[in-house]
Backbone bond lengths (Angstrom), bond angles and torsions (degrees), N, CA, C in turn:
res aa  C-N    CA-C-N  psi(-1)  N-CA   C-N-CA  omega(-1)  CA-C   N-CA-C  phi
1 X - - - 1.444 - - 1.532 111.15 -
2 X 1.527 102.70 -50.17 1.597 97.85 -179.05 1.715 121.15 -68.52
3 X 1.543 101.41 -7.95 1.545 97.83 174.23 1.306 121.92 -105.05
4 X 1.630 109.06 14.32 1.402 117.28 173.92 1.844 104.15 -99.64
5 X 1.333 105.94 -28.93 0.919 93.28 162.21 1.346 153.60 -36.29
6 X 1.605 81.32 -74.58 1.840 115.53 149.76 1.716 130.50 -34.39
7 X 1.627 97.97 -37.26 1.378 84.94 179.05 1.677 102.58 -99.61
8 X 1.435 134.58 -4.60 1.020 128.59 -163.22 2.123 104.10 -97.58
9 X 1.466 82.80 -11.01 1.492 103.85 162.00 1.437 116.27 -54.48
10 X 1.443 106.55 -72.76 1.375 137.83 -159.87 1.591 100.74 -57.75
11 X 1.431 106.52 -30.86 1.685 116.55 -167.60 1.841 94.74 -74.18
12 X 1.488 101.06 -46.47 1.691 95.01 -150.85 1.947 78.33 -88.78
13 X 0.867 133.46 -35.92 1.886 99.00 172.90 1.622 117.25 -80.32
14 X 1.126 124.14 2.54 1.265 111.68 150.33 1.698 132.86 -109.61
15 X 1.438 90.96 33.38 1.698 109.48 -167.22 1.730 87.34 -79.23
16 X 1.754 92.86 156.85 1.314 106.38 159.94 1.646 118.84 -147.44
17 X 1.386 106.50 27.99 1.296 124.24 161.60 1.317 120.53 -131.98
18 X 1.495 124.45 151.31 1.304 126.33 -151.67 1.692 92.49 -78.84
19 X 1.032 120.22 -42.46 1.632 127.50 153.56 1.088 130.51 -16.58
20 X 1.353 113.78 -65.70 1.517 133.40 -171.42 1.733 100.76 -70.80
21 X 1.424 112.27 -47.34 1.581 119.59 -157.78 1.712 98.58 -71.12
22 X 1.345 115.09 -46.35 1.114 117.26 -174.91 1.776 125.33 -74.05
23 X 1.500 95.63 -29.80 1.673 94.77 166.29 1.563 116.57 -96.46
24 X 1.438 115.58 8.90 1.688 119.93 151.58 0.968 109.81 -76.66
25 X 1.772 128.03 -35.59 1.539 117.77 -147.92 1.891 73.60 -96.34
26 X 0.988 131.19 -39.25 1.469 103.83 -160.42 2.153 109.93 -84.75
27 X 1.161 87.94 -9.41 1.154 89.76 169.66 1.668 119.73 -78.76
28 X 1.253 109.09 -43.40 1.613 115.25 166.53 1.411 127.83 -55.74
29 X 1.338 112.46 -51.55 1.559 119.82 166.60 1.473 101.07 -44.76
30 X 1.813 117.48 -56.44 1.618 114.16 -173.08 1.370 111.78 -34.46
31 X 1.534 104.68 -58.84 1.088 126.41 -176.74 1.749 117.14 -33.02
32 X 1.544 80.73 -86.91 1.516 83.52 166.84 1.100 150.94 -27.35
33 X 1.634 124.34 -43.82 1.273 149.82 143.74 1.401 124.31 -30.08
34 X 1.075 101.00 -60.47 1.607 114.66 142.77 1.544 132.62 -10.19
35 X 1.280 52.61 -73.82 2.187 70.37 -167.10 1.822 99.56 -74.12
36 X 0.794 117.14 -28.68 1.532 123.12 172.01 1.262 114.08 -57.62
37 X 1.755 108.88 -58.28 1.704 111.28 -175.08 2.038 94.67 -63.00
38 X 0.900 99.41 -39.39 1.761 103.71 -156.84 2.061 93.24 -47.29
39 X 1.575 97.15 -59.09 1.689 113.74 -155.46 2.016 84.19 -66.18
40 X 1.048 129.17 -26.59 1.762 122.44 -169.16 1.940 95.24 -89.29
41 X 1.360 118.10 -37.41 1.386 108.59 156.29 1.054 131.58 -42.87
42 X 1.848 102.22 -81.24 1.501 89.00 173.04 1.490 127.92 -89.74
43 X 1.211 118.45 46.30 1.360 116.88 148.83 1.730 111.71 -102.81
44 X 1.253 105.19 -17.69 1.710 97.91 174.14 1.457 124.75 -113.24
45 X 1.416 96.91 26.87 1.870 128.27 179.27 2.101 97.21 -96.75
46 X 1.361 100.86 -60.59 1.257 117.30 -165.48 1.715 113.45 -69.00
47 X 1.680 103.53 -4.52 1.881 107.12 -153.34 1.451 86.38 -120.71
């Protein structure tokens, strides 16, 4: 998760279409979100 982030990062700051920038940035936030619910799961799976 955290490396989809990362690369969906890398896409929308090196975008050069209004296209590209905007379905990196919404893809990264997805991302991100992600990885947030996942790490608050399993930290309150394991406790």
């Amino acid at each position: 998760m955290v490396a989809a982030t990362g690369i969906a990062a890398a896409f929308h700051a090196g975008a050069r279409s209004k296209a590209i920038l905007a379905v990196g940035g919404a893809v990264s936030l997805l991302a991100g979100l992600a990885s947030v619910l996942l790490g608050v799961m399993l930290s309150t799976a394991s406790g």
